[in-house]
C-alpha positions as CSV (number, residue, x, y, z in Angstrom):
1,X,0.0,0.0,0.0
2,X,1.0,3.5,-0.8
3,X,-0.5,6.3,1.6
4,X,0.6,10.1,1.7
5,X,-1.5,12.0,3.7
6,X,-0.2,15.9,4.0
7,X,-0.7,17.9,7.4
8,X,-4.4,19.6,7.2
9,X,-6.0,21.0,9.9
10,X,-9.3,23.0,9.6
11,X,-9.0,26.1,11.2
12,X,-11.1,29.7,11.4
13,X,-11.8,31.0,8.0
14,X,-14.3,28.4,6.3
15,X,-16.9,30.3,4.4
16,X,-14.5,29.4,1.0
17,X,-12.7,27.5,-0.1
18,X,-9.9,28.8,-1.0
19,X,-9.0,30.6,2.3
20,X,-9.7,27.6,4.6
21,X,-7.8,25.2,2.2
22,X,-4.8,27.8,2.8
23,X,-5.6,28.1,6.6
24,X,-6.0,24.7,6.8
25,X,-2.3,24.1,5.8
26,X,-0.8,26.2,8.3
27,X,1.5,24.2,10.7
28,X,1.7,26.4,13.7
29,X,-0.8,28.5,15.2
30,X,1.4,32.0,14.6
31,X,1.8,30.8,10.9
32,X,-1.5,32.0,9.8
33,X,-2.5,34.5,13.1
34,X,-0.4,37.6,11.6
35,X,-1.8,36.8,7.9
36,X,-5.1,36.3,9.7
37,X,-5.3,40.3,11.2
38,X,-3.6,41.8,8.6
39,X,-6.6,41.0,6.1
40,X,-10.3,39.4,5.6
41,X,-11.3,43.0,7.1
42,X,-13.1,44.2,3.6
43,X,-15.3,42.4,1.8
44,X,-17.5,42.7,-1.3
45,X,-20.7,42.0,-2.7
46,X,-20.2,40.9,-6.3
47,X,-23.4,41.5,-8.6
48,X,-22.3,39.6,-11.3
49,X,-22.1,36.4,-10.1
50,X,-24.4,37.4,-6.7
51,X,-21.9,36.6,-4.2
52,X,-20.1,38.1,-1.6
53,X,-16.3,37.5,-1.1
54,X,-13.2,38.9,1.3
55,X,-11.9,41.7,-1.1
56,X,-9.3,40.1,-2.9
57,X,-10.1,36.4,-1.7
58,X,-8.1,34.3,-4.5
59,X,-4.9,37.1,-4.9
60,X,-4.7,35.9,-0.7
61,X,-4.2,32.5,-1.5
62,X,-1.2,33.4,-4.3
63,X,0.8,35.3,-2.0
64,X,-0.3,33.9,1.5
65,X,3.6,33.8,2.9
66,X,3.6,30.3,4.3
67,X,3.2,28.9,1.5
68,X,4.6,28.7,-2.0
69,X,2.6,28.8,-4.7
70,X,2.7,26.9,-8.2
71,X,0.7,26.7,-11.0
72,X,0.5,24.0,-14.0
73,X,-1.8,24.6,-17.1
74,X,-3.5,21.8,-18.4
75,X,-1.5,22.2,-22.0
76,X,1.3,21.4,-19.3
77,X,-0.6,18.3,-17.6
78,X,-1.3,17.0,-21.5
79,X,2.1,17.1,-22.8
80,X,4.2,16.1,-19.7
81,X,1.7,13.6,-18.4
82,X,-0.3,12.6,-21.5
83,X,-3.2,13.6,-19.2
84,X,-2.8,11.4,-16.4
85,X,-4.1,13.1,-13.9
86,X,-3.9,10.4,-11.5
87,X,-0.1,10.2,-11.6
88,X,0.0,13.8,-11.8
89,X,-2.0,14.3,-8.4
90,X,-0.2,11.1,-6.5
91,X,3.7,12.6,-7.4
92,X,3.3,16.3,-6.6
93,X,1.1,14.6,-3.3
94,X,4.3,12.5,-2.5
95,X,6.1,15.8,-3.6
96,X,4.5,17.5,-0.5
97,X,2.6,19.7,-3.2
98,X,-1.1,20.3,-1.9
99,X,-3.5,20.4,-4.9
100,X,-6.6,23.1,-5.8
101,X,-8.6,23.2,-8.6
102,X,-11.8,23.0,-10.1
103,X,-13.7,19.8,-11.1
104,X,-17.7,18.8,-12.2
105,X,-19.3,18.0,-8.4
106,X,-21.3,16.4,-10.3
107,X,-19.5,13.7,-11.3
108,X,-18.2,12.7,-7.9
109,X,-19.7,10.4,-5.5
110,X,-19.7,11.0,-2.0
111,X,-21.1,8.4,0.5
112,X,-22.6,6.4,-2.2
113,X,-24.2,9.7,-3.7
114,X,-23.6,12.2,-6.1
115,X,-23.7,15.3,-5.0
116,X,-26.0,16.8,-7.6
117,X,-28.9,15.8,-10.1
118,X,-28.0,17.6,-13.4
119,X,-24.2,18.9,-14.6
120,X,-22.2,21.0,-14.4
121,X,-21.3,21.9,-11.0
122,X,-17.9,23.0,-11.4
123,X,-16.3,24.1,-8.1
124,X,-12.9,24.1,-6.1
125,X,-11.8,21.3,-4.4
126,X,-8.7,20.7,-2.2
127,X,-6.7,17.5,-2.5
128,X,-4.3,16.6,0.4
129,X,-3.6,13.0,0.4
130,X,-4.1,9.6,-1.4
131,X,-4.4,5.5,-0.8
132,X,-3.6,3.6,-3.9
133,X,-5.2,0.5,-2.3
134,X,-8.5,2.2,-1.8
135,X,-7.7,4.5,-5.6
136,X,-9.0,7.0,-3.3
137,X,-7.8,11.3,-2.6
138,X,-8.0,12.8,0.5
139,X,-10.3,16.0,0.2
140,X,-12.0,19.4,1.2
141,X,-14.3,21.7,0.5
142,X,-17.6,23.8,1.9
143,X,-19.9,22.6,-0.5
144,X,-21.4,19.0,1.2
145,X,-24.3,20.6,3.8
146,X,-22.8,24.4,3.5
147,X,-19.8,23.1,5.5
148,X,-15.9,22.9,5.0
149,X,-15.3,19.3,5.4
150,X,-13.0,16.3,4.2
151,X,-13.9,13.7,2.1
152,X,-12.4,11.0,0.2
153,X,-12.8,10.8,-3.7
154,X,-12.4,7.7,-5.7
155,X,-10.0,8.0,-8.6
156,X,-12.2,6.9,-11.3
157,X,-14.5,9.8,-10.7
158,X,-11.5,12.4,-9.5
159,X,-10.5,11.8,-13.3
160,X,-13.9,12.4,-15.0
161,X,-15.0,15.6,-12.7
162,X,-11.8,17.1,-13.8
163,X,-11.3,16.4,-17.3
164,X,-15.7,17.0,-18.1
165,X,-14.0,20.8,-17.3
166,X,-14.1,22.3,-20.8
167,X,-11.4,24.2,-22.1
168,X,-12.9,27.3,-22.2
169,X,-13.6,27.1,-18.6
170,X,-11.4,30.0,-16.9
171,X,-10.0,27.5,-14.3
172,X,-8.6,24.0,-15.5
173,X,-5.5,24.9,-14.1
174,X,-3.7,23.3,-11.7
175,X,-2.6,25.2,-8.6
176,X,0.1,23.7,-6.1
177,X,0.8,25.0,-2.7
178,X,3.8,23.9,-0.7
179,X,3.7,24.6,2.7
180,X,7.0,26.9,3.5
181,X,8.6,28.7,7.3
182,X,7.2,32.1,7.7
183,X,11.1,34.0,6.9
184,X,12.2,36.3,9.5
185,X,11.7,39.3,6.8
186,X,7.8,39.0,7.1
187,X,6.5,41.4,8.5
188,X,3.9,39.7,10.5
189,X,1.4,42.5,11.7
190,X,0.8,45.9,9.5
191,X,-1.3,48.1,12.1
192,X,-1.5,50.6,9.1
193,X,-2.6,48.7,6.6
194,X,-5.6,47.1,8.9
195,X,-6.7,50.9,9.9
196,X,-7.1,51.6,6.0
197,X,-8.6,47.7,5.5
198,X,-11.1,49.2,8.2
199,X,-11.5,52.8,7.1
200,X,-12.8,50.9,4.1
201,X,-15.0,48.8,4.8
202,X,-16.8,51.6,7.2
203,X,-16.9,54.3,3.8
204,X,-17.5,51.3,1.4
205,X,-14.3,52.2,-0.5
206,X,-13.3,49.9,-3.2
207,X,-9.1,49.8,-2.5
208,X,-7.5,51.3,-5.9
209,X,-5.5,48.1,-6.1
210,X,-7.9,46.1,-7.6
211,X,-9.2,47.0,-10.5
212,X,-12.7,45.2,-12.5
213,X,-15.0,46.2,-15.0
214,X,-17.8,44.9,-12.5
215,X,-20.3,46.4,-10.1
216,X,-19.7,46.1,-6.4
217,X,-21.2,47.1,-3.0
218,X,-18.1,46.8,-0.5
219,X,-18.2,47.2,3.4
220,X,-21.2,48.7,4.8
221,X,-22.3,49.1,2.0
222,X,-23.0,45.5,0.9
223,X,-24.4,44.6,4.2
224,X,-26.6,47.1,3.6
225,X,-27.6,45.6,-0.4
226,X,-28.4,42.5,1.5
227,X,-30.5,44.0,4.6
228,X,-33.0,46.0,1.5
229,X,-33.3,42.7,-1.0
230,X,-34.5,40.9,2.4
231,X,-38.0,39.0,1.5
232,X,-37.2,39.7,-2.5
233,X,-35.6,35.7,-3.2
234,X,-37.7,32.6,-2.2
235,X,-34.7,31.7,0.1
236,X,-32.0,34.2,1.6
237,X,-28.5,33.4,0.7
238,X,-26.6,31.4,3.9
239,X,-23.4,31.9,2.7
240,X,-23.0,35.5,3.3
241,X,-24.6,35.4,6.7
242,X,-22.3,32.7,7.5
243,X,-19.2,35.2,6.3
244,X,-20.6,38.1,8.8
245,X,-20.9,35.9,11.3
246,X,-17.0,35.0,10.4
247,X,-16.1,38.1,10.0
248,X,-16.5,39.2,13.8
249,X,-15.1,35.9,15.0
250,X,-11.6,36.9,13.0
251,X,-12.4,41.0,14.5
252,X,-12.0,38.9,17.6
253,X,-8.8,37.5,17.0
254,X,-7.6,40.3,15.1
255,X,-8.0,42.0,18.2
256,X,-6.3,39.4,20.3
257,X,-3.1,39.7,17.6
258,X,-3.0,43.6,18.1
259,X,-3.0,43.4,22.0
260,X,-0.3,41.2,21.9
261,X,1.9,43.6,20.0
262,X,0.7,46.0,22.5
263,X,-0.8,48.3,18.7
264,X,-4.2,49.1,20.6
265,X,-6.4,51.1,23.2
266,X,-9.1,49.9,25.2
267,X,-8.8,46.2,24.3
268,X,-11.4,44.9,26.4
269,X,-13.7,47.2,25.4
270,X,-13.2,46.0,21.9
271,X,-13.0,42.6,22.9
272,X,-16.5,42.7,24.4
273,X,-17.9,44.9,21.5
274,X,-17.0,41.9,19.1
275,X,-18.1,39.2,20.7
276,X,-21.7,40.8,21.5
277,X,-21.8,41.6,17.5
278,X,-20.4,37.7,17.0
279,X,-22.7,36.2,19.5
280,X,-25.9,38.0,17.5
281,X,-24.8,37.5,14.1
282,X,-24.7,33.6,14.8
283,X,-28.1,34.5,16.2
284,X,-29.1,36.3,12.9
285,X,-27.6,33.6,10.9
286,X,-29.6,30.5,12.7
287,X,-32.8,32.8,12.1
288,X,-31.7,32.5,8.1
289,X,-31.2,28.8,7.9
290,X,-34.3,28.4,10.0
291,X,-36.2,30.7,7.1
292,X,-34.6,28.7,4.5
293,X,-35.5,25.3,5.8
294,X,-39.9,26.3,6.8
295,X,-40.3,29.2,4.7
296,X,-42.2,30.9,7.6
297,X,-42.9,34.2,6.9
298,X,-43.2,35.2,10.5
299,X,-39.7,35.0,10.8
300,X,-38.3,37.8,7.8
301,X,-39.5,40.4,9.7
302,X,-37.3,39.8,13.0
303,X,-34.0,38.7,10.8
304,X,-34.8,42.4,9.3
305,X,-34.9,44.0,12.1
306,X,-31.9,42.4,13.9
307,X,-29.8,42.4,11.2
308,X,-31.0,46.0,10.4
309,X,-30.0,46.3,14.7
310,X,-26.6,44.5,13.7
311,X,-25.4,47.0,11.0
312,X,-25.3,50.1,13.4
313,X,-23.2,47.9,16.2
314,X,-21.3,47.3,13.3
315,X,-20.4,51.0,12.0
316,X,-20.2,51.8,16.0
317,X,-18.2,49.1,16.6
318,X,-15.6,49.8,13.8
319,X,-15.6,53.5,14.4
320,X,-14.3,52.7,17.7
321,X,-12.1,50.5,16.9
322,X,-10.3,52.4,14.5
323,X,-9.6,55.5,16.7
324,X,-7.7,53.2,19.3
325,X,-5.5,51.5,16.4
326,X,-1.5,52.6,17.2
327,X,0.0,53.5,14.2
328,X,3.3,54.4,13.4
């Protein structure tokens, strides 16, 4: 038998993929905590494809710096390994190379089920280990019951979901990740840059350094697109209340991470302003999956009002937060 299983651990950031997959590979706790506070402050509201995202969620996962990051095309994959993807995945595995990259859900089975009724699904997964006597890979993602979770996948349907990707799909790439030391050159906290990351989000500001032909609501802004397009959808969308909810769980720790470089005022009472706004919006967010699940109407009303409740804590909250900040 031939096992390699890489280290993965699920850590705080789980809404996507991408940024638990690359929390998930951190090897000690102070690995991702600087990375962690420095950003997932701002975050957007994408109309395009109705989602909302941490502003600048895949360009994190490039240039997270405890990892290294590769990429392989899939002319590449063809010509090097006549398209076996199988011995592809298993060397760069045994490599200590963790994979990402985007395959057909529907095509794989998971507990003797496929995950969906009608192709295509196409989504990220995250591949961290294999068996060759099971012909199985070790895997994650958030998309089995809203949660980031492993799984196994069977090699026989690893290789269809991947290669049912067409062409003209603008992911079939390959991404590697190799987990490396934080140097001694990082600089691991960046008070300034998480004032303007917050001064952001609290004016809705759309940072000059990204740049897209789209329409976005950022910060404030985009909690307040959600609050007025309440009772418009059949069902609300759970993924972005799960990603407020998140988002004061890492104001917690970002907190924490400042008070230990001693770069902040009043700590406790920013400590306890956080976790009131994290306890509620777990609140808010259990009202939303409860609306989701019996439809009852009874029930938009409150998640309007509490969320509506929720948004002026929040601007407070920041606002307060941002004058005790200790910048150079």
């Amino acid at each position: 038998m031939s096992e390699v299983i890489l280290p993965f651990k699920i850590q705080e950031v789980t809404s996507y993929c991408s940024n638990a997959s690359i929390c998930a590979i951190a090897r000690n706790p102070s690995d991702s905590e600087e990375w962690l506070a420095n950003n997932f402050i701002q975050f957007h509201y994408e109309t395009e494809y109705d989602v909302f995202h941490y502003m600048g969620t895949h360009i994190l996962q490039k240039f997270c710096p405890f990892i290294q990051h590769e990429q392989l095309d899939r002319d590449l994959i063809n010509s090097i390994w006549y398209g076996d993807i199988i011995s592809m995945f298993e060397f760069m595995l045994s490599s200590n190379k963790y994979i990402y990259c985007y395959v057909d859900l529907y095509h794989i089975n998971v507990q003797n089920k496929y995950w969906y009724d009608t192709p295509p699904v196409y989504h990220e997964i995250f591949i961290y280990g294999y068996n060759t006597d099971r012909s199985i890979f070790y895997c994650a993602n958030n998309v089995m019951d809203g949660q980031y979770q492993t799984f196994f996948v069977r090699y026989e349907d690893m290789e269809k979901a991947y290669w049912v990707v067409p062409d003209a799909y603008w992911h079939t790439h390959i991404e590697l990740y190799t987990y490396k030391p934080l140097g001694d050159d990082y600089l691991r906290i960046n008070p300034q840059m998480i004032y303007n990351s917050m001064e952001d989000y609290l004016n809705s500001e759309y940072p000059t350094l990204f740049a897209f032909h789209r329409t976005f609501y950022t910060g404030i802004s985009s909690l307040k697109y959600e609050l007025n397009r309440i009772g418009e959808l059949p069902k609300l969308d759970r993924r972005c209340y799960h990603l407020f909810y998140e988002h004061k769980s890492l104001m917690i720790k970002r907190i924490n991470t400042l008070r230990k470089y001693g770069l902040i005022r009043n700590s406790s009472l920013h400590m306890q302003n956080y976790k009131t706004l994290e306890k509620l919006y777990y609140q808010l967010r259990g009202m939303v999956l409860k609306y989701n699940m019996t439809s009852e109407c009874t029930i938009l009303p409150r998640i309007k009002s509490l969320f509506s409740t929720l948004i002026d804590m929040d601007i407070k909250a920041m606002e307060s937060i941002c004058q005790d900040v200790i910048r150079p």
